[in-house]
C-alpha positions as CSV (number, residue, x, y, z in Angstrom):
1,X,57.3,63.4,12.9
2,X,56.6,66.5,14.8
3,X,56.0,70.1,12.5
4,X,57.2,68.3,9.6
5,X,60.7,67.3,11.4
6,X,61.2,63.6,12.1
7,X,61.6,62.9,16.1
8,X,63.1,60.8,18.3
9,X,60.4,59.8,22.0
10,X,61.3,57.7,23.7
11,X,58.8,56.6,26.4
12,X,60.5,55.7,29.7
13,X,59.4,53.0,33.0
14,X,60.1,53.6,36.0
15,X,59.1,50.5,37.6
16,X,62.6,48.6,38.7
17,X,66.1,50.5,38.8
18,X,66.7,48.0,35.4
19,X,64.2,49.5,33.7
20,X,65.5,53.1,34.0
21,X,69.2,52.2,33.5
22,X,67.3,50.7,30.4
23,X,65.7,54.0,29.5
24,X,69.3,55.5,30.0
25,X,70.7,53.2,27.2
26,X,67.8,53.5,25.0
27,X,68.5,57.3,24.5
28,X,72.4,56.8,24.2
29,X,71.4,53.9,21.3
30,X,68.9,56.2,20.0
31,X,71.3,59.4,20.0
32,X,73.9,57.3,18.1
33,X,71.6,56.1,15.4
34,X,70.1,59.8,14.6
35,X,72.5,62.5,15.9
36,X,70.6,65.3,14.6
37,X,66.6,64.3,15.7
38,X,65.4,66.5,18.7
39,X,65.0,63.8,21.1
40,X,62.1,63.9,23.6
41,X,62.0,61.8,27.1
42,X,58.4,61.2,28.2
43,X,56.6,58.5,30.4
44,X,57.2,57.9,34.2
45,X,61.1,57.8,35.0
46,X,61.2,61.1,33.3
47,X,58.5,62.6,34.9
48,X,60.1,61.1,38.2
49,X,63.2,62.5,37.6
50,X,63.1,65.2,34.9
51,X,66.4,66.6,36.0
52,X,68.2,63.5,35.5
53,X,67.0,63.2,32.4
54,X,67.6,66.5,31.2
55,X,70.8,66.4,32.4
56,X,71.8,63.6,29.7
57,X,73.8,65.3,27.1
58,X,71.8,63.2,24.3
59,X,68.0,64.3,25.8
60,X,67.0,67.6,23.9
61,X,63.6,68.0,25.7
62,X,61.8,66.0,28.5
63,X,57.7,65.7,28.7
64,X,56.6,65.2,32.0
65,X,53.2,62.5,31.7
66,X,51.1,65.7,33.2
67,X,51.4,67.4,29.6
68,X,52.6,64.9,26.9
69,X,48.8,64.6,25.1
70,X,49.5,69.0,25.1
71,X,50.3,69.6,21.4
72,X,52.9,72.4,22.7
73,X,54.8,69.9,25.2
74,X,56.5,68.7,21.9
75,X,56.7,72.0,19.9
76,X,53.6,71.5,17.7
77,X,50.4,73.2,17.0
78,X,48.7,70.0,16.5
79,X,49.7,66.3,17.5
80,X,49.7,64.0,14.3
81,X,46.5,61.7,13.8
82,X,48.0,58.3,12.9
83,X,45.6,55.4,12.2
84,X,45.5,53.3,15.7
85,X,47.3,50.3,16.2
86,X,47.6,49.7,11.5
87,X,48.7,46.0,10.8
88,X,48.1,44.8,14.2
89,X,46.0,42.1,14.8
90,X,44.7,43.4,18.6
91,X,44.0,46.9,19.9
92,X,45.1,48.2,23.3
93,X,42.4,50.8,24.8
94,X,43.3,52.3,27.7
95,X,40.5,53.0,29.9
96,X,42.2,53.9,33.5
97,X,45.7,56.0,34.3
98,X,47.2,56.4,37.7
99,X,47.1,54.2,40.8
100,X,45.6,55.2,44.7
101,X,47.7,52.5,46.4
102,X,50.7,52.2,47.8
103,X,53.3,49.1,47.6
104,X,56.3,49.4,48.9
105,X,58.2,48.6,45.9
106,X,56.4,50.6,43.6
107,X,57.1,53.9,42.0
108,X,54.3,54.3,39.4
109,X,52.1,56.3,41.9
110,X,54.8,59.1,41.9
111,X,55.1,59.1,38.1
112,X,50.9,58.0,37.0
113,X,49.3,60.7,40.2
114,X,46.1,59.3,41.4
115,X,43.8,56.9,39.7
116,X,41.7,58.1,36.4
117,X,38.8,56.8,34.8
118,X,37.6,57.0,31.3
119,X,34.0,57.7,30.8
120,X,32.0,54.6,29.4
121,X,30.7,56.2,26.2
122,X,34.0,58.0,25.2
123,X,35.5,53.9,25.8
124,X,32.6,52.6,23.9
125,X,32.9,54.9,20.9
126,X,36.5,53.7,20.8
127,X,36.4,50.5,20.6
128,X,33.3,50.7,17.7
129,X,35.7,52.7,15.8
130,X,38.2,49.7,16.3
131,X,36.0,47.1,15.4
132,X,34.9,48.9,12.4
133,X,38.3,49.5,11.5
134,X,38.5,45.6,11.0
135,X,40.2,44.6,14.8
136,X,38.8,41.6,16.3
137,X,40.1,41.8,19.1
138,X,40.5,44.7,21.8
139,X,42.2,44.4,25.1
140,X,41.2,46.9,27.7
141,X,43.9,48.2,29.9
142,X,45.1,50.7,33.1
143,X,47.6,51.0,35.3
144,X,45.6,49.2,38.1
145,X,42.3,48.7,35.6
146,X,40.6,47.2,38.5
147,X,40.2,50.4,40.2
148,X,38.3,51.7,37.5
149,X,35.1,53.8,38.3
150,X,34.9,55.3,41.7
151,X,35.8,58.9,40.0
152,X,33.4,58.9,38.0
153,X,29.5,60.0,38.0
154,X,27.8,56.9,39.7
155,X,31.1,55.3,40.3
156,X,30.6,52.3,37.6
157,X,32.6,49.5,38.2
158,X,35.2,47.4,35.6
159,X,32.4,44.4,35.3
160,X,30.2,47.3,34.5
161,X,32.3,48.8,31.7
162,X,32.5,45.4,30.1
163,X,28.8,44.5,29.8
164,X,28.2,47.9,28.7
165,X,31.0,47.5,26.3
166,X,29.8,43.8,25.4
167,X,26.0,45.0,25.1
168,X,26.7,47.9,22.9
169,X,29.2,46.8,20.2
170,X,27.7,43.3,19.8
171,X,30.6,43.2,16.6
172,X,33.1,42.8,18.6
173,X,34.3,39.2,18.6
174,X,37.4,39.1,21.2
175,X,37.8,41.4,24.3
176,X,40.8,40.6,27.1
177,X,41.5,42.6,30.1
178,X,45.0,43.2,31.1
179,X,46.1,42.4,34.8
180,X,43.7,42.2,37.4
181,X,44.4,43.1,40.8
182,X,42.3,39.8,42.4
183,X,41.1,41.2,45.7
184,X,38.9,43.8,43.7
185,X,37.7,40.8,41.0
186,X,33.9,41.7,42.6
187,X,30.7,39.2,41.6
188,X,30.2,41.6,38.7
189,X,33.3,41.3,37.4
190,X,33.8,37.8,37.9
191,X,30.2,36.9,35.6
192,X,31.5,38.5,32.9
193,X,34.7,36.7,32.9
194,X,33.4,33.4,33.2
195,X,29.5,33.9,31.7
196,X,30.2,35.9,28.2
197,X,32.5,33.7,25.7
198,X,33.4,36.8,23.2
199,X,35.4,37.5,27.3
200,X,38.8,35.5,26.6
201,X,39.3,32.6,29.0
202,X,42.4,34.0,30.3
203,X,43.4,36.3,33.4
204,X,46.3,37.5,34.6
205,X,46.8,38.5,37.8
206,X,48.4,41.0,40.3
207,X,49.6,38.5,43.0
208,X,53.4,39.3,43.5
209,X,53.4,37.3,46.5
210,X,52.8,34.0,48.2
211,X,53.6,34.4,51.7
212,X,51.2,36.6,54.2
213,X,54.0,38.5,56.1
214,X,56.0,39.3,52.8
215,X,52.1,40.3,51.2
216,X,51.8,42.9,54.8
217,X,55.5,43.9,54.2
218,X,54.7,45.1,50.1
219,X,51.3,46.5,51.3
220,X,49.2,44.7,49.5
221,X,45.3,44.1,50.1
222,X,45.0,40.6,49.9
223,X,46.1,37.8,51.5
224,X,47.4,34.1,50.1
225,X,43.9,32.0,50.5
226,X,42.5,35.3,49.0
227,X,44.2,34.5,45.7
228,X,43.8,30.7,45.6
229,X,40.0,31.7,46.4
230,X,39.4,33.7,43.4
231,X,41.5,31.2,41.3
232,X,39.0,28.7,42.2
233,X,35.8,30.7,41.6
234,X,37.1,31.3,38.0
235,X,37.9,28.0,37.4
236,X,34.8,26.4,39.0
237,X,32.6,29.0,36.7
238,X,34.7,28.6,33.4
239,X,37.2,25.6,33.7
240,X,38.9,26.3,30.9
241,X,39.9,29.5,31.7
242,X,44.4,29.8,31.8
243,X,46.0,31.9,34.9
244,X,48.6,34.2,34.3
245,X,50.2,36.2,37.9
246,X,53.3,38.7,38.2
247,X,55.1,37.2,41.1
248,X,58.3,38.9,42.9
249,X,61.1,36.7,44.0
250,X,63.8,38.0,46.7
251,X,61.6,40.6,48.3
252,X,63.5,42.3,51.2
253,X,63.0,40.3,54.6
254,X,61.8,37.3,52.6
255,X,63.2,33.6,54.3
256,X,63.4,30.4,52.9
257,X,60.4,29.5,53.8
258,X,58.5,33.1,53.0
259,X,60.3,32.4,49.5
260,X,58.4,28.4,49.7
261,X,55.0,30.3,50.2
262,X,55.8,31.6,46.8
263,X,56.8,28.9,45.5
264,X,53.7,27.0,46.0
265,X,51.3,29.1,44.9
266,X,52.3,28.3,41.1
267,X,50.3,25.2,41.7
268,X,47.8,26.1,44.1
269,X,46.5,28.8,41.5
270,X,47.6,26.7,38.5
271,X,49.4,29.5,37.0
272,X,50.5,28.6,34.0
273,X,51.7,32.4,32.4
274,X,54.3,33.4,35.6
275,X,55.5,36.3,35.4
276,X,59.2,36.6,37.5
277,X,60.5,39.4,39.0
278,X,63.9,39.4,41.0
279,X,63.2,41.9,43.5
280,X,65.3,45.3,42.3
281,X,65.0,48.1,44.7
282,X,63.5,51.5,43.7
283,X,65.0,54.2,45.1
284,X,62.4,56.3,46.8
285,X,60.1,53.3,48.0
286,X,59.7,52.2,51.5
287,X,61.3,48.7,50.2
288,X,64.3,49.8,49.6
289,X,64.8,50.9,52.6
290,X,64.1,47.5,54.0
291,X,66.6,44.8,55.1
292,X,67.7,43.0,51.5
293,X,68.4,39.6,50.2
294,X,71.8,39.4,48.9
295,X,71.5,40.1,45.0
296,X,73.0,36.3,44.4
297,X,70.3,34.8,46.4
298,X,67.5,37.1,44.5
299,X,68.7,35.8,41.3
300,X,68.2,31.6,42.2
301,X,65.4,32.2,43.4
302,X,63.9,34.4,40.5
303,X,64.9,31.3,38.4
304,X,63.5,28.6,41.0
305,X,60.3,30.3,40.5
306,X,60.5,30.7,36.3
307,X,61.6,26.7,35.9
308,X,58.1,26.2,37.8
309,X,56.4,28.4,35.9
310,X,57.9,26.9,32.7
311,X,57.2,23.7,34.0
312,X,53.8,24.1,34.1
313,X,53.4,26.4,31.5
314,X,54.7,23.0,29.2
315,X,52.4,20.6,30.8
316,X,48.9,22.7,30.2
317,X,50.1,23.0,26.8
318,X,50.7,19.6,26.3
319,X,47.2,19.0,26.9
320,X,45.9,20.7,24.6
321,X,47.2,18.8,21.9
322,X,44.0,17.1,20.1
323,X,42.2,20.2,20.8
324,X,40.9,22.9,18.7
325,X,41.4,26.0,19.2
326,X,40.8,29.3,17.6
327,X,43.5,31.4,17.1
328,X,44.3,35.3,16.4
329,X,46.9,35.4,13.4
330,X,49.0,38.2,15.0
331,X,52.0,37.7,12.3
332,X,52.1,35.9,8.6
333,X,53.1,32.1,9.0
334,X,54.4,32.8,12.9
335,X,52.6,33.0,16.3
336,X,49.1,33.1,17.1
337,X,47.2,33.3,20.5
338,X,44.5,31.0,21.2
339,X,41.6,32.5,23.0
340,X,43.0,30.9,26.2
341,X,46.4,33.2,25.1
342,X,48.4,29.9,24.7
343,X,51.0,30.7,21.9
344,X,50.7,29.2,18.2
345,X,52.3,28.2,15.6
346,X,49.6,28.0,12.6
347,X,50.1,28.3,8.7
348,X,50.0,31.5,7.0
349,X,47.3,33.3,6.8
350,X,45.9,37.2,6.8
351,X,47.3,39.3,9.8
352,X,44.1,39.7,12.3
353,X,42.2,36.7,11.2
354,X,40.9,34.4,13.0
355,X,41.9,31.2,11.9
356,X,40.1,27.6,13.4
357,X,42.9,24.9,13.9
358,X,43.6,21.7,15.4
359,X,46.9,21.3,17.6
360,X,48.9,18.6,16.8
361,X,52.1,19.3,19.3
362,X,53.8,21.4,21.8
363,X,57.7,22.4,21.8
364,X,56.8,23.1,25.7
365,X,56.4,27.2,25.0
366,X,54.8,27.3,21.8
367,X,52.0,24.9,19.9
368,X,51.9,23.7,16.6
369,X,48.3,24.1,14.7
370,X,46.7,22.9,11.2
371,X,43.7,23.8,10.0
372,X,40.9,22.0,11.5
């Protein structure tokens, strides 16, 4: 509600081509369901292409992401003060915006700018006022949250942040970090993931690739032993800890074999939360200028690399089952996560609870827990 008036924003991506023809038919559903709302386009395909957007008989005003925390940007004196994240069992804090690097395939840069840090006490007063609000679990995110800190006075790093964040609001039961790009996991991040246990076992990581030359061709920093490295310092610090990785299938250029490389790396980095892709080119990014797959190819092996992934993904949570667990009650008598972020299936109780059970078995995507 903006100045009294109910509002229609809808917050676009510009990450893949699908996601902005999504955008597109979010505003035509949205127009259709309120025909007389102002409607407002914000986020980073509008700020990428505010003419195009604007152009949209349905879009009454577009915010580029430069100005949409400016009160005026949406007609207002004053933006409303709603209570964050209310019946939601985790909070999101963001603590980083923007990204300094440069994939091929990636847009983001042109709609985030460059990277942005947010001071540790402003994060730290944030996340008290969470926890005392009754979350129990906070999950601290960016755009590329590894980069967090060089723009700032000192230039703190992210394992920084978290042992500040970890020494100063000793309340707080459960923090999670969103994805990690794993060439800039340093020695100081990597304690605190495996050495504090109120740090969820689980990481998720920016790997796209498997293969070197398709790695050099998206412009990344690392290379394929760098990944399985890092895996196996995690692992060999905290066992326990569950890998999750967004990987990109059908890159332009990529072979059979490149496409293998891929492949592999589900087990050689035990990934057990893969993240597919089919490779959809951006307009505007060096990769889509590139020689491409044929679209039919892209799509086998996008699902080549998700039946792994599945595959996997069933046999780790198969063996849990006899283990207890401890599990965030995210929704009445539905799905949990476990601190290890496998998905549960526990009895009802209170949204944002944490509730101890025992798992007794595993559909192959979701467990079944009782109360131990």
């Amino acid at each position: 509600m903006l100045n009294g008036h109910d509002a229609i924003v809808v917050n676009s991506c510009a990450v893949t081509a699908e996601a902005v023809r999504s955008t597109r038919r979010a505003i035509r559903r949205a127009r259709a369901r309120r025909p007389d709302a102002p409607l407002y386009v914000t986020g980073c395909a509008a700020t990428i292409d505010p003419a195009g957007f604007a152009g949209m008989a349905e879009v009454d005003h577009v915010v580029p992401n430069a100005t949409k925390l400016a009160p005026a940007s949406w007609g207002a004196t004053r933006l409303p003060t709603l209570p964050a994240f209310t019946g939601h069992a985790r909070a999101f804090v963001e603590v980083q915006n923007g990204c300094d690097h440069s994939c091929t395939f990636c847009i983001i840069p042109a709609g985030r700018g460059q990277s942005r840090s947010l001071p540790a006490g402003g994060v730290i007063e944030h996340i008290r006022a969470l926890v005392d609000a009754g979350h129990r679990e906070v999950v601290l995110t960016g755009v590329d949250l590894t980069s967090y800190g060089p723009d700032l006075p000192g230039q703190p790093t992210l394992g920084a942040l978290v042992q500040r964040i970890l020494t100063h609001i000793p309340r707080l039961e459960r923090l999670r970090l969103s994805s990690l790009d794993s060439i800039e996991i340093d020695d100081a991040l990597l304690e605190v993931l495996t050495g504090d246990d109120r740090v969820m076992p689980h990481v998720h990581l920016s790997l796209q690739a498997g293969d070197d030359m398709i790695l050099k061709r998206m412009k990344r920093r690392h290379a394929r032993a760098d990944a399985i490295r890092i895996v196996e310092r995690l692992k060999a610090a905290r066992p326990d800890i569950a890998i999750g990785a967004d990987l990109i299938a059908g890159f332009p250029t990529e072979t059979p074999e490149m496409f293998a490389n891929t492949a592999r790396l589900i087990e050689d980095c035990d990934i057990v939360f893969a993240h597919i892709f089919p490779f959809s080119p951006r307009e505007g990014t060096p990769a889509a200028r590139m020689p491409q797959v044929d679209p039919v190819v892209v799509r086998e092996r996008a699902a080549g690399l998700r039946a792994l992934g599945d595959a996997r993904k069933a046999n780790w949570l198969a063996s849990l089952i006899g283990t207890t667990q401890r599990v965030l009650v995210e929704r009445p008598g539905d799905n949990g996560h476990a601190e290890n972020f496998a998905p549960v299936r526990l009895p009802a109780d209170a949204v944002g609870s944490v509730a101890t059970v025992r798992i007794t078995a595993s559909d192959g995507t979701v467990l079944t827990g009782i109360p131990a």
